[in-house]
C-alpha positions as CSV (number, residue, x, y, z in Angstrom):
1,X,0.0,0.0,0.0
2,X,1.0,3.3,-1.0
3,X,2.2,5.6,2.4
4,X,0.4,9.1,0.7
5,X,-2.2,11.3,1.8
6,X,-4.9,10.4,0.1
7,X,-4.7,6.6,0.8
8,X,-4.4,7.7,4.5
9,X,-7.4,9.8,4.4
10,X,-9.3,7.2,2.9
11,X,-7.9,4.6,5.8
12,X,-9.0,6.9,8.5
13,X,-12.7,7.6,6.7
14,X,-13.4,3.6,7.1
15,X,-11.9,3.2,10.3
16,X,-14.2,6.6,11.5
17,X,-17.0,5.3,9.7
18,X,-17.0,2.1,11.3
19,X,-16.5,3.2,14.8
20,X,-19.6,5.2,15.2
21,X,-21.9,3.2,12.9
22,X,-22.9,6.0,10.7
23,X,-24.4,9.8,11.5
24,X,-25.0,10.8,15.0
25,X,-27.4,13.4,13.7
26,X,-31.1,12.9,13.8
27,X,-33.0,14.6,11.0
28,X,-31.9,15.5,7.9
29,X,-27.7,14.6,7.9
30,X,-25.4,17.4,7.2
31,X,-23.5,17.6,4.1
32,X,-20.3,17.0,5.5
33,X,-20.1,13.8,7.5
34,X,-18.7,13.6,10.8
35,X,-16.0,10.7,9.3
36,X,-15.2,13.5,6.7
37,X,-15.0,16.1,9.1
38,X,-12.3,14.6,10.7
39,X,-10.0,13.3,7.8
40,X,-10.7,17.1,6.7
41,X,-9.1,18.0,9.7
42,X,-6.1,15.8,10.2
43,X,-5.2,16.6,6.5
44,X,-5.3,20.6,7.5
45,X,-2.6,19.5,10.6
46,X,-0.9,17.6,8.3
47,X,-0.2,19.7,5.6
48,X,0.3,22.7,7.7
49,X,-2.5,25.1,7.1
50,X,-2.8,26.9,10.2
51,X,-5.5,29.8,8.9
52,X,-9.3,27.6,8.0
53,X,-9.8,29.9,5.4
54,X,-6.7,29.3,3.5
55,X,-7.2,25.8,4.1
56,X,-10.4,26.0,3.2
57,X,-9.4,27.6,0.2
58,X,-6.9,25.2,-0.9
59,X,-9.4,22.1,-0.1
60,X,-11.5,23.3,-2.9
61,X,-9.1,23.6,-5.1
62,X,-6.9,20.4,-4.7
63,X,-9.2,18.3,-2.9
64,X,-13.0,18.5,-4.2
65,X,-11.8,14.5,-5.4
66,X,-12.3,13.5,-1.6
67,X,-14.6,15.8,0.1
68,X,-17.2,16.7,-2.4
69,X,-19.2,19.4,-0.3
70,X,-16.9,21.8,1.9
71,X,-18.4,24.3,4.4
72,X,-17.7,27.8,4.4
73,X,-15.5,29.1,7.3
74,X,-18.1,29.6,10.3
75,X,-19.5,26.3,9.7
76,X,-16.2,24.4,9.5
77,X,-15.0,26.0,12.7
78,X,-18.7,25.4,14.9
79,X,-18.6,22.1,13.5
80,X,-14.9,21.1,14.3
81,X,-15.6,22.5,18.2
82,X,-18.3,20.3,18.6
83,X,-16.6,17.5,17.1
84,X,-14.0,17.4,20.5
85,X,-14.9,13.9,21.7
86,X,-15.2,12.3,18.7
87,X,-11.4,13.6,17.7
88,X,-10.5,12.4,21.9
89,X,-12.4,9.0,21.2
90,X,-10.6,8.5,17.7
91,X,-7.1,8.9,19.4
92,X,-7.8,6.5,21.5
93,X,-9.3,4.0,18.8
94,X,-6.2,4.5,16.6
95,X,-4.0,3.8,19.7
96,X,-6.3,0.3,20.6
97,X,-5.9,-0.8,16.8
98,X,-1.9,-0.3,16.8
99,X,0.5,-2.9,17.5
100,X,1.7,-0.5,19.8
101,X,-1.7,-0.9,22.2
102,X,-0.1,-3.6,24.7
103,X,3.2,-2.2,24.7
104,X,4.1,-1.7,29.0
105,X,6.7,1.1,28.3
106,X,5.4,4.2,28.4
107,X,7.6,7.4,28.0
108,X,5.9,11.0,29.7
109,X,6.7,14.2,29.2
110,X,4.9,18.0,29.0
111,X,5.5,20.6,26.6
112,X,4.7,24.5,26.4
113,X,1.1,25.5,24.6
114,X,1.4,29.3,24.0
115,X,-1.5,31.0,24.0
116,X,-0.1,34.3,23.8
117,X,2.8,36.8,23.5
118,X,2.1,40.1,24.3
119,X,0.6,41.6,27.9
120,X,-2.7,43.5,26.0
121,X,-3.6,40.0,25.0
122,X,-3.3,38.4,28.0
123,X,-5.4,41.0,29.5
124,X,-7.9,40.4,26.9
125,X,-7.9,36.6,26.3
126,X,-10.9,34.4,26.2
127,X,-8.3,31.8,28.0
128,X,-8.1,33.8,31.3
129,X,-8.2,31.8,34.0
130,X,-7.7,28.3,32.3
131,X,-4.2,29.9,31.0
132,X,-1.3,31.4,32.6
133,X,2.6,32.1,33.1
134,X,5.2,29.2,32.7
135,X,8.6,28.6,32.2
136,X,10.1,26.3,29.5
137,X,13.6,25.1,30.6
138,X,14.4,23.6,27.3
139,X,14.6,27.5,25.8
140,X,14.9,28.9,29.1
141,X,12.2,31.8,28.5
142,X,8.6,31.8,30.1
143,X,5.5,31.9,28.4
144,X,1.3,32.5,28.6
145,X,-0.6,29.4,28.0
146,X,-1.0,25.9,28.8
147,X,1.5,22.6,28.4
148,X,0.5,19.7,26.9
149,X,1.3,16.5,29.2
150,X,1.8,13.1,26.7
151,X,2.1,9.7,27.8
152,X,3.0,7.4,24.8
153,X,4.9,4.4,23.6
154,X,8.3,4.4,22.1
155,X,7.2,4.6,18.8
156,X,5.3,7.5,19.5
157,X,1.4,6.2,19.6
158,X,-0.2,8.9,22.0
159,X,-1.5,6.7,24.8
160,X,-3.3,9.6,26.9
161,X,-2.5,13.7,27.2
162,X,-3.8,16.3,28.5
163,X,-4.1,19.9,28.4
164,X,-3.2,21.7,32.3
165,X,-2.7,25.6,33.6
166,X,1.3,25.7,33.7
167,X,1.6,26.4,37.3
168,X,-0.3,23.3,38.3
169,X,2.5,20.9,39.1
170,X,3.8,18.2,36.6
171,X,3.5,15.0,39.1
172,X,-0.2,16.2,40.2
173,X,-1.6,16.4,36.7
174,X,0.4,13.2,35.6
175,X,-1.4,11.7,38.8
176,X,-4.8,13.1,37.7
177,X,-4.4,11.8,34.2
178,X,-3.2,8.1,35.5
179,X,-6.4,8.4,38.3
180,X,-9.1,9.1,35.2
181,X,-7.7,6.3,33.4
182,X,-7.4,4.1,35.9
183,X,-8.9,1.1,34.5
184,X,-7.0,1.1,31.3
185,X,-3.6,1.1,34.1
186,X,-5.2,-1.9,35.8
187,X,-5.5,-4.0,32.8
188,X,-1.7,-4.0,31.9
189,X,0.8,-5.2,34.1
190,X,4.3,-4.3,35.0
191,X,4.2,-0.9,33.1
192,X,7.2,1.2,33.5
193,X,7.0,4.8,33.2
194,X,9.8,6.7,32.0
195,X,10.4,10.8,32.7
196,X,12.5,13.6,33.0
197,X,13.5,15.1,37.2
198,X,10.4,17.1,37.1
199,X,8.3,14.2,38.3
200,X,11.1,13.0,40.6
201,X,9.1,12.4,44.4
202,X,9.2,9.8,46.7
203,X,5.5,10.2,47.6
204,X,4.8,10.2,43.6
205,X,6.4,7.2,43.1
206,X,5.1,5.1,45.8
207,X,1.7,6.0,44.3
208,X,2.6,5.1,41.3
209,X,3.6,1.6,42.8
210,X,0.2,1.4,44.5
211,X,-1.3,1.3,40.6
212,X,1.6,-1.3,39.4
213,X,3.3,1.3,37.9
214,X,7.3,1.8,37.9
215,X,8.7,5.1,37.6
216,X,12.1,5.3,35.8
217,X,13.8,8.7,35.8
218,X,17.7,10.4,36.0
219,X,19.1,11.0,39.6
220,X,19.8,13.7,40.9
221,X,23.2,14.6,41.6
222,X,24.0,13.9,44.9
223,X,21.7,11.1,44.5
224,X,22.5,7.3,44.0
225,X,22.3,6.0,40.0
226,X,19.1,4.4,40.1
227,X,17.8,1.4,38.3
228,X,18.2,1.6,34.7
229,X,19.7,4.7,34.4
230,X,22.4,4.1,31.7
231,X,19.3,3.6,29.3
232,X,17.8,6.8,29.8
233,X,19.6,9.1,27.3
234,X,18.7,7.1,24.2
235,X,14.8,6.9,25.3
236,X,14.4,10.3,26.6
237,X,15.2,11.4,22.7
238,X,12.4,9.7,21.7
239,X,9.9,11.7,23.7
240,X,12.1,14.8,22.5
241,X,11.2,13.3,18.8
242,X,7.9,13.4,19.5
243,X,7.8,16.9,20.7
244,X,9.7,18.1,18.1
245,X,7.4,16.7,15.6
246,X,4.3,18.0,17.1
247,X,6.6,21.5,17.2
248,X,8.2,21.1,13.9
249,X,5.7,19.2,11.6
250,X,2.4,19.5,13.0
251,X,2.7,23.3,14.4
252,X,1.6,23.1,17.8
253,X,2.8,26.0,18.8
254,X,1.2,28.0,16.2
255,X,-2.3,26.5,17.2
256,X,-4.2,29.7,16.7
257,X,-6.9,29.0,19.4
258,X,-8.2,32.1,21.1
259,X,-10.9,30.0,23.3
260,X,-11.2,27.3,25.3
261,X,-12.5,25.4,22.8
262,X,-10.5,26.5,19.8
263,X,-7.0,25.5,21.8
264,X,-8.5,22.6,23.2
265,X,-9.6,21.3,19.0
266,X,-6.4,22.7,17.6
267,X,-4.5,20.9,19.8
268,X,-6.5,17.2,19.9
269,X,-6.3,17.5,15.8
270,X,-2.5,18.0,16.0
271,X,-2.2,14.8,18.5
272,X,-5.1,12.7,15.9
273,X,-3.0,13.7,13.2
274,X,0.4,12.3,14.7
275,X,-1.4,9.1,15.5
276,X,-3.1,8.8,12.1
277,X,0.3,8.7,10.7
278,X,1.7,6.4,13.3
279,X,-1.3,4.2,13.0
280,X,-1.1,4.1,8.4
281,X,2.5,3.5,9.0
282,X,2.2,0.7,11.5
283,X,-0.6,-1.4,9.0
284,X,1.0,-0.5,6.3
285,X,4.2,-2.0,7.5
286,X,6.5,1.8,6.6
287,X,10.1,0.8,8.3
288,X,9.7,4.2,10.2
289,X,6.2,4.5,12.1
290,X,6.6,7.8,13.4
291,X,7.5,9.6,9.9
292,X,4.9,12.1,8.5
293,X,6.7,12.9,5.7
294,X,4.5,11.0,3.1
295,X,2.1,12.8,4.4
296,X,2.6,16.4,4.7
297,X,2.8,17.3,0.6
């Protein structure tokens, strides 16, 4: 099979179509599917159209072959919004229909969400109140907005994420995501969690053991090498990777949300789209799972 856009588009409209069994809309159906909505939007992350309009714009032109009616602007956008859990349920489906599904090493990280980058728009933001001030070590500079916590496997395959206020602590949101997935933790065994120091705490960890899982991160300095340490460097750059790509490929930074909604969409289409390509890759057999490349021209 052919790794190019159009073949994963047309992938991702059967798997869509046969999750939820057809329209959830009673009445007359709209025009525009909710199974072409979303292919409609992972193809915008994954080409790199950040502005709907342009996108728009360019769908009717190169892409009338696979979406035969396209909305104007307005609609798109409403339409996309209410469309949050299906994108958050689709994740997860891609995920469960990956080899990657029963894999017990799971990396974690977060990762800066700017919202905004001026004081006038803080002031003014919808966000107020979900946002706020962080500090990103990796380019040691703060920012306005939110971070983006991702638990996934090696390969990449998002396994859960979440979007949190930056001054909420990193080991109380991890321990709020682990807590609402709880039952998906219990049916795996031996799962070892692999981080960065910012989740380093005794307490943390001997909750994590409570739930069966182990927490593998660098020691400190005056601390003694722990378990497994030696492997770190080489795993943490795959967590990096995946950062990057969500940075670099997918424009996460450049989300252009300006509501709760629009951040929260923006970014759930950017994490569909990186496991839409990792899930095409993976059936398809592509020596690399995590490259996009294929797909973003």
């Amino acid at each position: 099979m052919t790794p190019d856009l159009e073949t994963l588009l047309t992938a991702l409209y059967v798997k869509i179509d046969d999750e939820i069994g057809g329209t959830r809309w009673m009445g007359r159906p709209p025009l525009l599917s909710d199974s072409e909505l979303v292919c409609l939007a992972v193809a915008q992350a994954l080409l790199g159209y950040r502005s709907e309009a342009r996108w728009l714009r360019f769908a009717h032109k190169r892409l009338s072959g696979l979406f035969p009616y396209l909305p104007q602007q307005s609609g798109y956008n409403k339409r996309l919004r209410a469309a949050l859990p299906l994108v958050k349920r689709m994740i997860r489906e891609l995920a469960m229909d990956s080899d990657f599904w029963t894999d017990t090493v799971w990396i974690t990280d977060s990762t800066p969400v700017p919202c905004g980058m001026s004081r006038p728009t803080v002031q003014r933001s919808n966000l107020a109140g979900w946002a706020g001030y962080g500090y990103c070590a990796s380019h040691s500079r703060f920012f306005w907005g939110l971070r983006l916590y991702l638990v996934c496997t090696p390969t990449g395959m998002p396994i859960l994420w979440a979007l949190a206020n930056p001054k909420i602590g990193e080991r109380e949101v991890l321990a709020a995501i682990l807590e609402v997935d709880a039952e998906l933790i219990a049916q795996r065994e031996g799962i070892l969690l692999i981080s960065d120091k910012g989740f380093a705490s005794k307490v943390f960890e001997k909750d994590l053991a409570e739930l069966g899982v182990e927490l593998l991160r660098p020691s400190f300095k005056r601390e003694k090498k722990r378990y497994g340490e030696p492997i770190l460097k080489k795993v943490r750059q795959l967590i990096e990777s995946v950062n990057d790509t969500l940075k670099g490929q997918l424009d996460l930074e450049q989300h252009g949300g300006r509501t709760f909604e629009g951040v929260a969409i923006r970014v759930a289409q950017r994490v569909l789209a990186l496991a839409a390509g990792i899930w095409h890759n993976n059936k398809i057999g592509a020596p690399v799972t995590r490259s996009l490349i294929a797909y973003d021209h």
